[in-house]
C-alpha positions as CSV (number, residue, x, y, z in Angstrom):
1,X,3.6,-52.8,-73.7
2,X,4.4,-54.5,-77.2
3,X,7.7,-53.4,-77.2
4,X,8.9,-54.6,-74.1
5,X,7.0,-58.0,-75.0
6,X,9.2,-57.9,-78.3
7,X,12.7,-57.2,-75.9
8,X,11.6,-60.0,-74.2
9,X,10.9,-62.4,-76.8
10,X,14.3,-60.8,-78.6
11,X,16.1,-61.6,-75.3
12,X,14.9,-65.0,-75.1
13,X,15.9,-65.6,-78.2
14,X,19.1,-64.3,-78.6
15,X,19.6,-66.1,-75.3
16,X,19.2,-69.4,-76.8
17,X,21.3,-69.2,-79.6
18,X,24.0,-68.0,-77.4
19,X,23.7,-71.2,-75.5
20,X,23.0,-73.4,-78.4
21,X,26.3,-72.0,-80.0
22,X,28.4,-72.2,-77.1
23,X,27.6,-76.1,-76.5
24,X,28.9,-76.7,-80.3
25,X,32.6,-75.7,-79.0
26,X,32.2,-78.0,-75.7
27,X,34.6,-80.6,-77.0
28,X,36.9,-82.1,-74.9
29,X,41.0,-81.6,-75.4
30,X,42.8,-83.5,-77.8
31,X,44.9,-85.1,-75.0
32,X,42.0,-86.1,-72.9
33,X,42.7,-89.1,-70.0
34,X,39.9,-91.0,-69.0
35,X,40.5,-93.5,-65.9
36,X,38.9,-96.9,-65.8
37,X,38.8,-98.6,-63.0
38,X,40.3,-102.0,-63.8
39,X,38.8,-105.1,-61.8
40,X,40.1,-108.3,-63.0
41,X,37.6,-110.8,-64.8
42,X,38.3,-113.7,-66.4
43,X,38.3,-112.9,-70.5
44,X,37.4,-109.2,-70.0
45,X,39.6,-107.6,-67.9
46,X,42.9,-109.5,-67.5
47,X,46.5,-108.6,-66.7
48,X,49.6,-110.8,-68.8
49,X,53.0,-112.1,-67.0
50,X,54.1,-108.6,-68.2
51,X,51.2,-106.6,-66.5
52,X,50.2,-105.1,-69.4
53,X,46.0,-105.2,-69.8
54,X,44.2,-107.2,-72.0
55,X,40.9,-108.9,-72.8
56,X,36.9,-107.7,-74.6
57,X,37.0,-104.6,-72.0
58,X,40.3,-103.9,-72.8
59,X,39.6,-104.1,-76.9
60,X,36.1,-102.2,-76.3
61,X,37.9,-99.3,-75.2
62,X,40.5,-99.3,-77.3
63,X,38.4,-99.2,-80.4
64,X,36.3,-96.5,-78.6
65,X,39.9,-94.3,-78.4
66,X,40.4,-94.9,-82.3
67,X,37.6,-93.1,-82.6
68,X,37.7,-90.2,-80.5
69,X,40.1,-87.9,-79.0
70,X,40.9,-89.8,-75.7
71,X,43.1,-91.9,-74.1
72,X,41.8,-94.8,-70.9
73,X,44.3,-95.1,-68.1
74,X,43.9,-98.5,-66.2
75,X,43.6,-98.2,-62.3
76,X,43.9,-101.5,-60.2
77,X,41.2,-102.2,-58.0
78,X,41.2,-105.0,-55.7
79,X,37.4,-105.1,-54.0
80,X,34.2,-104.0,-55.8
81,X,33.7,-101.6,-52.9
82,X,36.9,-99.4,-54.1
């Protein structure tokens, strides 16, 4: 009886470091693409007379891609309800 309570408590444990380890190498690829949906706002989310994006949102998530390895494709959308 004592040794199969120590195979289970070796099993559990092993069992947790296995999962403990493996979520250390869950990081996302370098070349990661995140889309944003893009609803214009006055001062936050705002296209130019080019059509290139701009305003806080825009900055926000730029900063936030400085400082990890991602990239934020815009998508238009016209209604809240897309």
């Amino acid at each position: 009886m004592i040794k199969i309570n120590k195979f289970v408590v070796f099993l559990i444990l092993t069992t947790s470091f296995l999962i403990v380890v493996s979520s250390a190498f869950a990081i996302p690829p370098e070349d990661s693409i995140l889309k944003v949906g893009f609803y214009p706002l006055k001062g936050f989310f705002e296209y130019d007379e080019n059509g290139v994006e701009y305003g806080y949102g825009v900055d926000v998530l730029e900063e936030i891609s400085r400082h990890c390895p991602c990239e934020f494709e815009y998508v238009r959308i016209f209604e809240w309800d897309d």
